[in-house]
Legacy VTK file of the C-alpha trace (Angstrom):
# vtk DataFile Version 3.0
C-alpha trace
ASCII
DATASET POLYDATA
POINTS 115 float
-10.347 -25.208 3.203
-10.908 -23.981 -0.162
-11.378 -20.335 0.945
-8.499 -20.330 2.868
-6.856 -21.772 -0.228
-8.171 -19.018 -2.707
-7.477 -16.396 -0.153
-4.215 -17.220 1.574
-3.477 -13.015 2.185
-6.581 -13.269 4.671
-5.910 -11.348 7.874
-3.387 -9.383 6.245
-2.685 -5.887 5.667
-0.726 -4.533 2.810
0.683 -1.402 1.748
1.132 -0.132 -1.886
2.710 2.764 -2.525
2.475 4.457 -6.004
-0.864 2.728 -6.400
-2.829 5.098 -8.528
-2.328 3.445 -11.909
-0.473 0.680 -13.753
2.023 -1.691 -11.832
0.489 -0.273 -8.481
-3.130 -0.708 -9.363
-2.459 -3.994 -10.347
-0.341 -5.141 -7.330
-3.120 -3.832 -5.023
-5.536 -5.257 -6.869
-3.678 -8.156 -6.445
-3.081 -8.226 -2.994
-7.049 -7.513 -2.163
-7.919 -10.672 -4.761
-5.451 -12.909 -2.270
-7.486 -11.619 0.303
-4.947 -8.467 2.097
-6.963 -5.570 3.716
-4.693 -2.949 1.307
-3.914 0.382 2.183
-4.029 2.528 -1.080
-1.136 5.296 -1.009
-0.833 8.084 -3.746
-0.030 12.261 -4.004
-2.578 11.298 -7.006
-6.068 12.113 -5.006
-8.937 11.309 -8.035
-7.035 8.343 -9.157
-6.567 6.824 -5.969
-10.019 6.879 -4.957
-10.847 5.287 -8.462
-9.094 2.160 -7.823
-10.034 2.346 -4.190
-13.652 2.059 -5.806
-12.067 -0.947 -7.934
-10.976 -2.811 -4.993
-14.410 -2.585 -2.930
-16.465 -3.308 -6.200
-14.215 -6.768 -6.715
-15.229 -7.288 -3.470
-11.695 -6.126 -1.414
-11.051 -4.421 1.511
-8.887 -0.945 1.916
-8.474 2.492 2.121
-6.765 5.273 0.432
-4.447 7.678 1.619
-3.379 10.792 -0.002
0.411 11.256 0.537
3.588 12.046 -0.883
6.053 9.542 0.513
9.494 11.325 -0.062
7.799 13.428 3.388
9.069 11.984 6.813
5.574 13.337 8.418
3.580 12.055 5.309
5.015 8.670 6.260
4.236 9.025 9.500
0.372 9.733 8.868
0.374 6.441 6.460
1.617 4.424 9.709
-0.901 5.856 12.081
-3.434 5.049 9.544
-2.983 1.738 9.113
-2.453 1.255 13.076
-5.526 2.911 13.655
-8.090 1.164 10.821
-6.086 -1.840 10.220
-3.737 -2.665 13.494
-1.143 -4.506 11.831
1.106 -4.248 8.558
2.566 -7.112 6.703
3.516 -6.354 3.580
4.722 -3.224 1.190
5.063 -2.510 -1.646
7.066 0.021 -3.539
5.973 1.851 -6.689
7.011 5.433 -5.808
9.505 6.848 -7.403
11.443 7.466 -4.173
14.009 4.532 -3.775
16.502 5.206 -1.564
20.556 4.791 -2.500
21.244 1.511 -4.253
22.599 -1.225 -3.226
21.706 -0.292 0.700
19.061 -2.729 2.014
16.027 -0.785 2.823
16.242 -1.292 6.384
19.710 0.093 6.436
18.197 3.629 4.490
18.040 6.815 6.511
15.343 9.521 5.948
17.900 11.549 4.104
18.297 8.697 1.645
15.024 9.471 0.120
15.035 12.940 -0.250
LINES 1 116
115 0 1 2 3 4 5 6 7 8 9 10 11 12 13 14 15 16 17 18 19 20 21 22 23 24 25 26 27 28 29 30 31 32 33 34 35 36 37 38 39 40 41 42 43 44 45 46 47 48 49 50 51 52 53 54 55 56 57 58 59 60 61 62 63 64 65 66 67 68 69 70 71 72 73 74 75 76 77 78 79 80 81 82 83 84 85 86 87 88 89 90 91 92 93 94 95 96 97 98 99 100 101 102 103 104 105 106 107 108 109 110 111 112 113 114
């Protein structure tokens, strides 16, 4: 019980965009401590695989993906990739500077929104 306890993200996949440094390291960092399979995403290629190299040395799971988010087909590589290693995504988190219109819910965005 006490594993489950120190690792309640277990089984779960997370996303963090902007992840190459500060807030985003740490939140993926994070995640991967709670236990989360994270899926590294930066346009920031040498950083990203340094704290990709973070997260398997403290003992995390992930991968990185090169990407620049504000792309439609960019985003749509990130979701293949986590379909294909990962099957499953249950969390995101957004560190990118591409936020959509405020004060719109992010499931109420359109692509154009983020351009």
């Amino acid at each position: 019980a006490g594993e489950v306890m120190m690792k309640p993200l277990r089984g779960k996949t997370a996303a963090v965009i902007g992840a190459s440094s500060r807030v985003g390291r740490a939140t993926a960092l994070a995640f991967a401590a709670y236990g989360a399979q994270v899926v590294l995403v930066s346009r920031r290629e040498p950083e990203i695989f340094a704290v990709l190299e973070e997260l398997h040395h403290s003992g995390g799971e992930g991968s990185a993906v090169i990407a620049d988010v504000s792309d439609e087909r960019e985003v749509v590589r990130i979701v293949r990739h986590i379909e294909t290693n990962f099957g499953r995504l249950d969390a995101v988190f957004n560190n990118a500077r591409v936020t959509g219109d405020v004060g719109i819910a992010t499931h109420e965005q359109t692509v154009e929104n983020f351009r």
